[in-house]
TIFI-895060 format. One record per residue: x, y, z of N, C-alpha, C, CB in turn. Coordinates in steps of 0.1 Angstrom, whole numbers, padded with zeros to 4 digits, always signed. Glycine has a CB too. Layout:
TIFI-895060
XYZXYZXYZXYZ/...
END
This chain:
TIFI-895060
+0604+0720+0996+0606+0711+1007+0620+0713+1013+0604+0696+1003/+0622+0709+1027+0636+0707+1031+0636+0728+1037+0649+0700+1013/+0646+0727+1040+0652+0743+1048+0656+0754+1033+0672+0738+1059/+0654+0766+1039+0657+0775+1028+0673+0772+1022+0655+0790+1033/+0683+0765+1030+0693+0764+1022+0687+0751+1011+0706+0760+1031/+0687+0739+1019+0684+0733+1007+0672+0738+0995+0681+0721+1013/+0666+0746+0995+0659+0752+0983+0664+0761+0975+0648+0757+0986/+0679+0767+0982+0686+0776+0976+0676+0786+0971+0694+0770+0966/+0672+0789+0982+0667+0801+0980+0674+0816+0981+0659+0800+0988/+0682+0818+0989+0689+0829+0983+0693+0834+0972+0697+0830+0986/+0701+0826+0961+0700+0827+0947+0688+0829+0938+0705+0816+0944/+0678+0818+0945+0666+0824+0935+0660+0834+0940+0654+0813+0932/+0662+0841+0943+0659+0857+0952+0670+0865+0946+0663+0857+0972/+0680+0865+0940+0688+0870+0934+0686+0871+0923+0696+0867+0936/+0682+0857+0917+0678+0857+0900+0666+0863+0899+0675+0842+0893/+0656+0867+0911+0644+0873+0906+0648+0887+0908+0629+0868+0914/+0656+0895+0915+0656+0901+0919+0667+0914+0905+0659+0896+0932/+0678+0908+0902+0690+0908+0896+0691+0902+0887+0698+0905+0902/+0676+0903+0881+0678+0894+0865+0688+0898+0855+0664+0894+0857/+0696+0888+0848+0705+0886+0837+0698+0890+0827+0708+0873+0835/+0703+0904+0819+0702+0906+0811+0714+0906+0796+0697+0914+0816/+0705+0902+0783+0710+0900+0777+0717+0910+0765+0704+0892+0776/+0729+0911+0761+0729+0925+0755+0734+0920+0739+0742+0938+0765/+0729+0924+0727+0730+0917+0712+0752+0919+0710+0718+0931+0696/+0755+0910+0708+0772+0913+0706+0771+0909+0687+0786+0899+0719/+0785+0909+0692+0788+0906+0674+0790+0888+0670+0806+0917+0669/+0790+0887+0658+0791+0872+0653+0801+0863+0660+0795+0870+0637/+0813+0871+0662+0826+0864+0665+0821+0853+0679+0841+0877+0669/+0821+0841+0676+0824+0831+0687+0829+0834+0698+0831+0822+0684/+0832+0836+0708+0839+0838+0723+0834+0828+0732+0835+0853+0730/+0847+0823+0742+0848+0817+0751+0838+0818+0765+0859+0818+0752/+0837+0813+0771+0828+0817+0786+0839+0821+0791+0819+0804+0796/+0837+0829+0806+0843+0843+0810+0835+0846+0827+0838+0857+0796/+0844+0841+0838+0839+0847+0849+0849+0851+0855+0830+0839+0858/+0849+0862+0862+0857+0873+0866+0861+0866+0881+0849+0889+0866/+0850+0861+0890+0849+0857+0901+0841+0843+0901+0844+0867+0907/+0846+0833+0912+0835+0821+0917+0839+0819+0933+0839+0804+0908/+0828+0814+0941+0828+0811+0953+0824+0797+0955+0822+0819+0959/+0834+0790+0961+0830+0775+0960+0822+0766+0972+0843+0770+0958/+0816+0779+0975+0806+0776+0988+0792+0780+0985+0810+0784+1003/+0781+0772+0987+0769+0779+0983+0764+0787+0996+0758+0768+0978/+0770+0786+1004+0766+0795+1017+0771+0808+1021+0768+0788+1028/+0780+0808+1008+0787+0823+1008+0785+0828+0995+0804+0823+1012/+0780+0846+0994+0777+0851+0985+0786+0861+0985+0765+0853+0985/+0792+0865+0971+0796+0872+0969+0788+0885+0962+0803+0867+0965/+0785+0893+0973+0775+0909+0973+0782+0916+0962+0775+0921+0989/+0797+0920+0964+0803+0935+0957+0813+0935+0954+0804+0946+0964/+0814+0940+0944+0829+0940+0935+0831+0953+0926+0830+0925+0924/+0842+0962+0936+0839+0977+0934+0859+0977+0930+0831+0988+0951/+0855+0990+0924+0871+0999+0925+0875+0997+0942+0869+1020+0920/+0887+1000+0942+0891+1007+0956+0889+1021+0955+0906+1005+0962/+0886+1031+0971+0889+1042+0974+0897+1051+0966+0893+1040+0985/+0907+1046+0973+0919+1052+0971+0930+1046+0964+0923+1055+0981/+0929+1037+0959+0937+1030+0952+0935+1024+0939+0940+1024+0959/+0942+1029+0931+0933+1026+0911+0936+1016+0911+0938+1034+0893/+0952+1001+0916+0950+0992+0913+0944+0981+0921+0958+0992+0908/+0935+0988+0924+0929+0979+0938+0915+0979+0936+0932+0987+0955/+0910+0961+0942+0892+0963+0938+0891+0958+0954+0882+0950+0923/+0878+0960+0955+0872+0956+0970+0858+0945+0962+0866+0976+0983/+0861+0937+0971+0854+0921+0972+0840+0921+0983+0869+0907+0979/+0834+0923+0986+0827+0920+0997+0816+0906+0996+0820+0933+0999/+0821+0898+1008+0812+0885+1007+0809+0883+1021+0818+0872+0999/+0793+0876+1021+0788+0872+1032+0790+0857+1033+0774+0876+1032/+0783+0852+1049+0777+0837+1048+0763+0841+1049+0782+0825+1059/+0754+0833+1042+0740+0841+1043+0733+0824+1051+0732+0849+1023/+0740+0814+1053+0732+0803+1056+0733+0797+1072+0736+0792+1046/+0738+0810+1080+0737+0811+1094+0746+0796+1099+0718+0810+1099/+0758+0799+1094+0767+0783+1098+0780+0787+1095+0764+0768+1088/+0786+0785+1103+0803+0784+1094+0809+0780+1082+0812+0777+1100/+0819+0781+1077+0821+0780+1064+0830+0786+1058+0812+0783+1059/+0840+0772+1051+0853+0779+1044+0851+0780+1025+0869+0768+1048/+0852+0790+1025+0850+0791+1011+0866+0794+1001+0839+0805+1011/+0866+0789+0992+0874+0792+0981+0869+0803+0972+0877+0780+0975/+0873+0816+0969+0872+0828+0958+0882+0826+0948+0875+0843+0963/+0879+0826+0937+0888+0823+0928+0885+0836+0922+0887+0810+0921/+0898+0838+0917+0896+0852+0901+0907+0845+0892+0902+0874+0906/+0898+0854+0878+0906+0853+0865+0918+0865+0868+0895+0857+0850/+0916+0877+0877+0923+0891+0876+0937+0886+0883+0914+0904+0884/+0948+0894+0874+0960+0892+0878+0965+0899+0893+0967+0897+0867/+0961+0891+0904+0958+0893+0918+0976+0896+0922+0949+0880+0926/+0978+0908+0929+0994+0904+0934+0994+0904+0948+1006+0915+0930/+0983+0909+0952+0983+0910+0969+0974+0910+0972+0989+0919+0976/+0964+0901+0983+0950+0901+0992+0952+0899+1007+0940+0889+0987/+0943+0911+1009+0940+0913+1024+0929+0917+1032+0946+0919+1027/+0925+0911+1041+0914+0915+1048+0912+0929+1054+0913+0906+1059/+0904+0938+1047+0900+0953+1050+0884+0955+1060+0899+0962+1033/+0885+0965+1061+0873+0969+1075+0865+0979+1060+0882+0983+1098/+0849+0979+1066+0841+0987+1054+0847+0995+1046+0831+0994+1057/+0855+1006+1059+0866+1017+1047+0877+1015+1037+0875+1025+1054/+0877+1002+1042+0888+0994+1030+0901+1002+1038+0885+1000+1007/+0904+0999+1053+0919+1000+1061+0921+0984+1058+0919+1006+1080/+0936+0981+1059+0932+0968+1063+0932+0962+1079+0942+0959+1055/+0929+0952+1080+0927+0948+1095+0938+0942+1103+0917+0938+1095/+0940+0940+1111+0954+0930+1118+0955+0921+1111+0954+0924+1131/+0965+0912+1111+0965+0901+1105+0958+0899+1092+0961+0892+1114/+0962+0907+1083+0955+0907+1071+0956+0897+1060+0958+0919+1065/+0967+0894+1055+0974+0895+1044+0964+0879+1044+0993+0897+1044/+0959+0876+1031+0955+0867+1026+0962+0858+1014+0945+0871+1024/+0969+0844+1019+0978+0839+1008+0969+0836+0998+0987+0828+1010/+0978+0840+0986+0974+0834+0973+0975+0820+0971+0982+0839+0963/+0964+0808+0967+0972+0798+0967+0962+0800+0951+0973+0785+0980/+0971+0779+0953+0965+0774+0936+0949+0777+0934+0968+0754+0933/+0944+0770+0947+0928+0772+0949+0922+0784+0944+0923+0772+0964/+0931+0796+0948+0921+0811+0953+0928+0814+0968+0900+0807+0956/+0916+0823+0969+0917+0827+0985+0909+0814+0995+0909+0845+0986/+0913+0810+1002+0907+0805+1012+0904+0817+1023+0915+0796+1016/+0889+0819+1026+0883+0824+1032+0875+0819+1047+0877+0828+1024/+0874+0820+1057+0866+0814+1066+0858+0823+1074+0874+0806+1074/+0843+0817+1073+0832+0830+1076+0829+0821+1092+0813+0831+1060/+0822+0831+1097+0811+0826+1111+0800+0827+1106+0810+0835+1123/+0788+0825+1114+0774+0831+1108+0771+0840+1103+0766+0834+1115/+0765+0843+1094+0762+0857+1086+0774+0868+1086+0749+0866+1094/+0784+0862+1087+0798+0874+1090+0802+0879+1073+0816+0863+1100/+0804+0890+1075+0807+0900+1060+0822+0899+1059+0801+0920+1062/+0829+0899+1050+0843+0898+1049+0847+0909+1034+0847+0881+1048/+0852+0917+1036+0856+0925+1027+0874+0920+1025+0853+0942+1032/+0877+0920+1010+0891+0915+1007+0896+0931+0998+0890+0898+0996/+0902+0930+1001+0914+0943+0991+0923+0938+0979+0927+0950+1003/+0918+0929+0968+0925+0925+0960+0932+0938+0951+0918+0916+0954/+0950+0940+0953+0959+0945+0947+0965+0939+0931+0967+0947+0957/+0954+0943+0920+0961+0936+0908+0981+0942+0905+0949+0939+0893/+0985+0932+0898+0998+0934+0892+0994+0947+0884+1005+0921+0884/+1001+0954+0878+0997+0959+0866+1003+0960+0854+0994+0969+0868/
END
């Protein structure tokens, strides 16, 4: 019932698609562990690659997939030292530089708009 957002359907298109697999570890107890979160359900985070050209650098790619505007918060566990808005080739774009805050990155999408980030870890 209701619109494909409200059925969150994208996600369950992902879970059927991109099913979670489980892999046997060892006895030792361990903590939960996410690398990445997006604090918008209307933005998906697609890709999380090396950089090009650069070993301490990952490339982020996230959509809005719910045809609306939308500010999203990205958070990472990774010791981030510098984020900026890059074009597919991972150049960056004018007005790049994305502040670090306490939140994450604050991000702001259009409709279906793709946003690639250039996160530079410390090392």
């Amino acid at each position: 019932a209701g619109s494909f957002q409200d059925a969150n359907v994208i996600q369950c298109a992902y879970n059927l698609n991109f099913p979670l697999h489980a892999v046997p570890a060892g006895s030792a107890p361990c903590s939960s562990w996410s690398a990445f979160s997006v604090s918008s359900p209307a933005v998906v985070l697609e890709t999380v690659k090396q950089a090009e050209d650069r070993a301490e650098a990952v490339v982020v790619r996230l959509y809005e997939a719910h045809g609306s505007t939308a500010v999203a918060w990205l958070q990472t566990s990774l010791p981030v030292r510098e984020a900026m808005l890059c074009d597919l080739l991972e150049r960056p774009t004018a007005g790049s530089c994305v502040p670090l805050e306490q939140r994450g990155l604050r991000l702001s999408f259009t409709p279906f708009q793709v946003l690639s980030v250039l996160l530079v870890l410390r090392q």
